[in-house]
C-alpha positions in Angstrom: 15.3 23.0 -7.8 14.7 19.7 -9.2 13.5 18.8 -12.4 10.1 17.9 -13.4 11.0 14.0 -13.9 12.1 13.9 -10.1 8.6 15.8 -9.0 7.1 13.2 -11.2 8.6 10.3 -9.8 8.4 11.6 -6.2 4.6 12.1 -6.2 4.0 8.9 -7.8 6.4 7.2 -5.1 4.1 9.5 -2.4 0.9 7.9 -4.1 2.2 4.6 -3.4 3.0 5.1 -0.1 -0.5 6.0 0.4 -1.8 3.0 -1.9 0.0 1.0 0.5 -1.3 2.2 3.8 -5.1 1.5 2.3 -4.3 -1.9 1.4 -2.8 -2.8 5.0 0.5 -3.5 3.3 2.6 -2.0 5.8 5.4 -4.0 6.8 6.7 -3.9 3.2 5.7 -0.2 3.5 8.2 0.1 6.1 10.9 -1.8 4.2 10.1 0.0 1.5 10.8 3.3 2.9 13.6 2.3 4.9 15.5 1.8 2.0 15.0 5.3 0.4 15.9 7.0 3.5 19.1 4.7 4.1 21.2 7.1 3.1 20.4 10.1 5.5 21.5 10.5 9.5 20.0 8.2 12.1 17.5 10.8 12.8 16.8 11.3 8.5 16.2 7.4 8.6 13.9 7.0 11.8 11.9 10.1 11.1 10.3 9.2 8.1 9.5 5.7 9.8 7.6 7.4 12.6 5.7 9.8 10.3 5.1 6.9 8.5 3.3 4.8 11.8 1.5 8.4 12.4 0.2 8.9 8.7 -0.9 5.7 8.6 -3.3 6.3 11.8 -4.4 9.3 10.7 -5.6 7.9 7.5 -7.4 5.1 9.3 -8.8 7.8 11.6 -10.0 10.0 8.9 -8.0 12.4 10.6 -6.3 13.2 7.2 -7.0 12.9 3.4 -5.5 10.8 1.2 -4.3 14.0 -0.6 -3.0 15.5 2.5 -0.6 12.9 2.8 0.2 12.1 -0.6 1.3 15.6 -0.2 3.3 15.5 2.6 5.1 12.6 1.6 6.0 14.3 -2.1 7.4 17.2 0.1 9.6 15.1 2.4 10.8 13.3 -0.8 11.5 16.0 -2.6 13.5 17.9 0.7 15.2 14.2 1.0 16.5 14.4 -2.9 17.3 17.3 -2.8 19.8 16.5 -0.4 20.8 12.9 -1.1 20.5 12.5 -4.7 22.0 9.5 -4.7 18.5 7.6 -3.4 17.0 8.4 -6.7 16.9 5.0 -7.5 15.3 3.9 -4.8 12.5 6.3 -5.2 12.4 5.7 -8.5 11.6 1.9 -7.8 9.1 3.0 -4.7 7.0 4.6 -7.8 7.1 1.6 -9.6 5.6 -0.7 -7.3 1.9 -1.7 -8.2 -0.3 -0.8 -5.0 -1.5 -4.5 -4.1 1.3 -6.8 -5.8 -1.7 -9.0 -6.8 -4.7 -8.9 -9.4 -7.8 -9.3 -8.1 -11.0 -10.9 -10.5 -14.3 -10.2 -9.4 -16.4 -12.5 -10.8 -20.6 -13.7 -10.7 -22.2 -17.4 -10.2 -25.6 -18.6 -10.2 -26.3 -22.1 -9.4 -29.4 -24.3 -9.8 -30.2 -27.6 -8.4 -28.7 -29.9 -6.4 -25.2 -30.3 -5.4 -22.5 -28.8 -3.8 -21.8 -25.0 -4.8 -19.0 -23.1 -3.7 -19.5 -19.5 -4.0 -22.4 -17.5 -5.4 -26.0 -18.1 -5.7 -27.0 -21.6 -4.8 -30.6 -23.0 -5.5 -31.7 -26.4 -4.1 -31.5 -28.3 -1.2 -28.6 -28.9 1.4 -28.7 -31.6 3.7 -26.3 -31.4 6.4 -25.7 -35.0 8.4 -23.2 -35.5 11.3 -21.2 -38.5 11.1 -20.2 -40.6 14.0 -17.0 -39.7 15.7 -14.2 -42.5 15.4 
């Protein structure tokens, strides 16, 4: 059995993979993955890349929760470990990745009068003229 740092890190590597697959973010996904499973038989490195393509539809479908295959993904982690400890690593850094790899700043405008506004609320007039092609 594994310890309870190594369930840790596995489900939070599984909650990334599926914080990836929301944001659309799956080529690196696929990298990503790749490399934990490098170190398994051709059919212990493809596999997880094809359950990967099929999660990933089946969360778009709403054909499975988000907990569903958070779930599944802790359990093939943990089965992989288990057997190839030396990937720890790898998973270790697969739980560490932030879900996005950017920060995203929501913010509010309100504009009044006239001018040129980018963004946000604008007030006052807008004249649109064509200019003569050269």
């Amino acid at each position: 059995m594994l310890d309870e740092a190594t369930m840790a890190v596995t489900t939070g590597a599984a909650g990334n993979i599926v914080a990836y697959m929301l944001n659309g973010r799956m080529d690196a996904l696929r990298t990503r993955v790749a490399r934990v499973f490098r170190h398994g038989t051709d059919e212990q490195h493809t596999r997880p890349l094809h359950a990967l393509e099929a999660d990933a539809a089946s969360l778009a479908g709403r054909q499975a929760s988000e907990a569903e295959i958070a779930a599944r993904w802790t359990a093939l982690l943990i089965s992989y470990l288990a057997s190839h400890p030396e990937a720890r690593e790898d998973v270790v850094a697969l739980a560490s990745l932030s879900g996005t790899g950017k920060t995203t700043t929501i913010g509010s405008q309100k504009n009044l009068g006239s001018g040129t506004f980018i963004g946000g609320d604008n007030y006052g007039d807008i004249n649109v003229t064509s200019r003569p092609e050269a």
